[in-house]
N, C-alpha and C positions, 0 to 999 in steps of 0.2 A: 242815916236810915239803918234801922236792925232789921237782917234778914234771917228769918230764926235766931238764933242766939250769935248771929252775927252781927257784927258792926260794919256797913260797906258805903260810900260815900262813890258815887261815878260821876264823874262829870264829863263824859267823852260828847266828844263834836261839842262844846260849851262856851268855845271861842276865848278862851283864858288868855292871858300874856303872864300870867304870876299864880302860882298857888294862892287858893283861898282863904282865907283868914279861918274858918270855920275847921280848917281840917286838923288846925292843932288844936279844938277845944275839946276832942274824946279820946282818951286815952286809951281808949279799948277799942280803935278802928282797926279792923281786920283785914280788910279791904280797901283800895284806892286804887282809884279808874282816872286816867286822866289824858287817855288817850287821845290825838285828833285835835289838839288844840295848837295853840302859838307860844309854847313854852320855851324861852329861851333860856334861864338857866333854874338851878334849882338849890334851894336855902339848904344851907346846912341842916337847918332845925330839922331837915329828914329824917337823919338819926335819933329821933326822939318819939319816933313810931312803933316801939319797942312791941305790939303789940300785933302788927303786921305781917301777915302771912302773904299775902297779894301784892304786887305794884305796877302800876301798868302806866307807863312812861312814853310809849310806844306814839307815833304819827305826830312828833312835837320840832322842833326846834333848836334842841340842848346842843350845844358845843362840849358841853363839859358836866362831870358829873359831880359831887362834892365825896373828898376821902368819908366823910362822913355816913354815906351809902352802906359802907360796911360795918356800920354798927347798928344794922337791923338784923339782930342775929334769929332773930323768929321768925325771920320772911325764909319760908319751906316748901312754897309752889309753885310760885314765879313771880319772875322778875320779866319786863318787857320793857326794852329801851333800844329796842328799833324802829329804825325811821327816823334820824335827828340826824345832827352832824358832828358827831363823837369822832373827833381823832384818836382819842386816847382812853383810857379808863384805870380806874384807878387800882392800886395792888390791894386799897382795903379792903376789894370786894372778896378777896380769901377769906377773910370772916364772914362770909354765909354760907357754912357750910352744913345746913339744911336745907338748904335751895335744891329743887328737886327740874326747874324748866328753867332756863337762861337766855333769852334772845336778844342780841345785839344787831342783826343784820340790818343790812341796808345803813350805812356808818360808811366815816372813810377812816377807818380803823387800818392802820399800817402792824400793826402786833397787840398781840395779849398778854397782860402781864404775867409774869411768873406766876402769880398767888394762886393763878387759877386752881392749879395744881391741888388747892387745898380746900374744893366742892366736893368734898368725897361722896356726898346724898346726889348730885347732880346727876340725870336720867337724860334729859333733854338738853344739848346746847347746839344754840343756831347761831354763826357767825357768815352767814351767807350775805354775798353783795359789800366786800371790802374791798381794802385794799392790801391785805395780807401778804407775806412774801414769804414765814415762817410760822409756824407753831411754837411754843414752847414747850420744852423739855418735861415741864413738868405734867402735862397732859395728862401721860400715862397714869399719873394718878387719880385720875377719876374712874374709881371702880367699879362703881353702878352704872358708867355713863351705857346707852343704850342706843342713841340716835346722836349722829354727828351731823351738820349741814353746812358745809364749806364751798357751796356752790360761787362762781363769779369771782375768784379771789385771781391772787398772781403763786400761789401756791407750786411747785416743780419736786419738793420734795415733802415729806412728811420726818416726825423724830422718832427715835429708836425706841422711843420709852411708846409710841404708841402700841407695841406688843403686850401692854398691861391692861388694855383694854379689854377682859376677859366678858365684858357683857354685849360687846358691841353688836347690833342688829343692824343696822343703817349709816349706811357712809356715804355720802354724795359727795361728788369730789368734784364735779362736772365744772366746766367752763374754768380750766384751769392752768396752769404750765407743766404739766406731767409731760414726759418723753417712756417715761416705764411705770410698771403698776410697783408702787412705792412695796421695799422687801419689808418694812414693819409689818403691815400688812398678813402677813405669812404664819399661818395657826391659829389663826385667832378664831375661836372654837363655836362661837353662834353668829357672824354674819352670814346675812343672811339676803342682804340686796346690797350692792356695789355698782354705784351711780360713777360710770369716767366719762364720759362724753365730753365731746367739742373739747378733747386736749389734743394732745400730740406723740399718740402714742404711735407705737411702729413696730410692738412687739408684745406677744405676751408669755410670762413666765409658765412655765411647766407646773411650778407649785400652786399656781391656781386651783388647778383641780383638786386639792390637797386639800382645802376650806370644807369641813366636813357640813356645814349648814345652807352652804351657798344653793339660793333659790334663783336669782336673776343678777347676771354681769352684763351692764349697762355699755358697750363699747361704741353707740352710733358718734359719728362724725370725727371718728380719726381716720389714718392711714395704719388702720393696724393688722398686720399677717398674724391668723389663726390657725396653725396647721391642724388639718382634716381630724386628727389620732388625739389631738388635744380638745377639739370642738366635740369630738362622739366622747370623749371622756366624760366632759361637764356633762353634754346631756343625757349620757346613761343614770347620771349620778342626781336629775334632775333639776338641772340649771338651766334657765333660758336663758340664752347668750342672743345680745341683740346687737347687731354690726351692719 
């Protein structure tokens, strides 16, 4: 189906168990919905969608994604492949680095690979509902990225390089292994809401208040001490602090 000068094929809730035969016959498909069905895995032949901007993978089945994924180097707005049972994903997906939204969550994804490093267009990535234990180093290099969503992981620390995150707006960190508010963290010049909740914090750093954009610091459901001089700081400075 052309929607304006669009090519978009959806087949969500369609009850699939396999890509349809029809989806390799246009070469100028822009779009592909395939959400909500019983997809268990997926053809290589993916990479031959060169024309794809959209992909929506999301509410399926997949174990496993093929190296091949990362040779859709024209997919620029999203990617959705949450909801599946992805342990793993692959390093080719560094080659879409016009990719602009990324959601993986809900996966039992133990790590991300290196490559990620190399979404430098990426605004949006959701890896929320793993089983995460680390980030990768290379994070910091996503320099557009704007919104982080690491909610339900096993997460306790973050990496050094997340200090290169110069666009970040949104951090949700919630439901996590944190014991301290990770020092990466520290300058980062437009956050702007700071999601900790139900971790295990017990303390919070002075340089908090330091975050010149911070609007809302999320702290309900730890055991965490605010002293009074720290808490009138943030809120002189216009942060709601929720504890």
């Amino acid at each position: 189906m052309a929607v304006g000068m669009e090519h978009v094929l959806n087949y969500w809730h369609g009850g699939l168990t396999e890509v349809p035969d029809e989806v390799w016959l246009d070469p100028d498909l822009a779009v592909l919905l395939l959400p909500d069905n019983a997809l268990t895995s997926l053809p290589a032949r993916i990479g031959t969608l060169s024309a794809l901007h959209t992909l929506d993978l999301g509410h399926n089945r997949l174990a496993s994604v093929p190296p091949e994924l990362g040779g859709l180097t024209g997919l620029s707005r999203f990617l959705y492949l949450h909801d599946n049972a992805l342990t793993s994903l692959p390093e080719s997906l560094g080659g879409l680095r016009r990719l602009a939204y990324l959601n993986v969550g809900e996966n039992r994804l133990t790590a991300l690979p290196d490559a990620l490093g190399s979404l430098t267009a990426l605004v949006e990535l959701r890896a929320q509902h793993n089983r995460l234990t680390s980030l990768p180093a290379s994070l910091g290099g996503l320099a557009a990225l704007r919104e982080l969503w690491l909610r339900g992981n096993r997460l306790s620390t973050l990496p050094s390089s997340v200090r290169g995150l110069r666009q970040l707006r949104e951090l949700e960190l919630r439901e996590n292994e944190f014991t301290r508010v990770p020092d990466a963290l520290r300058g980062l010049p437009l956050l702007r809401r700071l999601d900790l909740r139900a971790n295990r914090l017990r303390e919070l750093p002075p340089w908090i208040a330091e975050l010149p954009a911070l609007e809302k610091l999320d702290l309900r459901w730890n055991e965490v001490a605010v002293p009074e001089e720290l808490s009138g700081r943030l809120e002189r400075q216009g942060c709601v602090v929720l504890r």
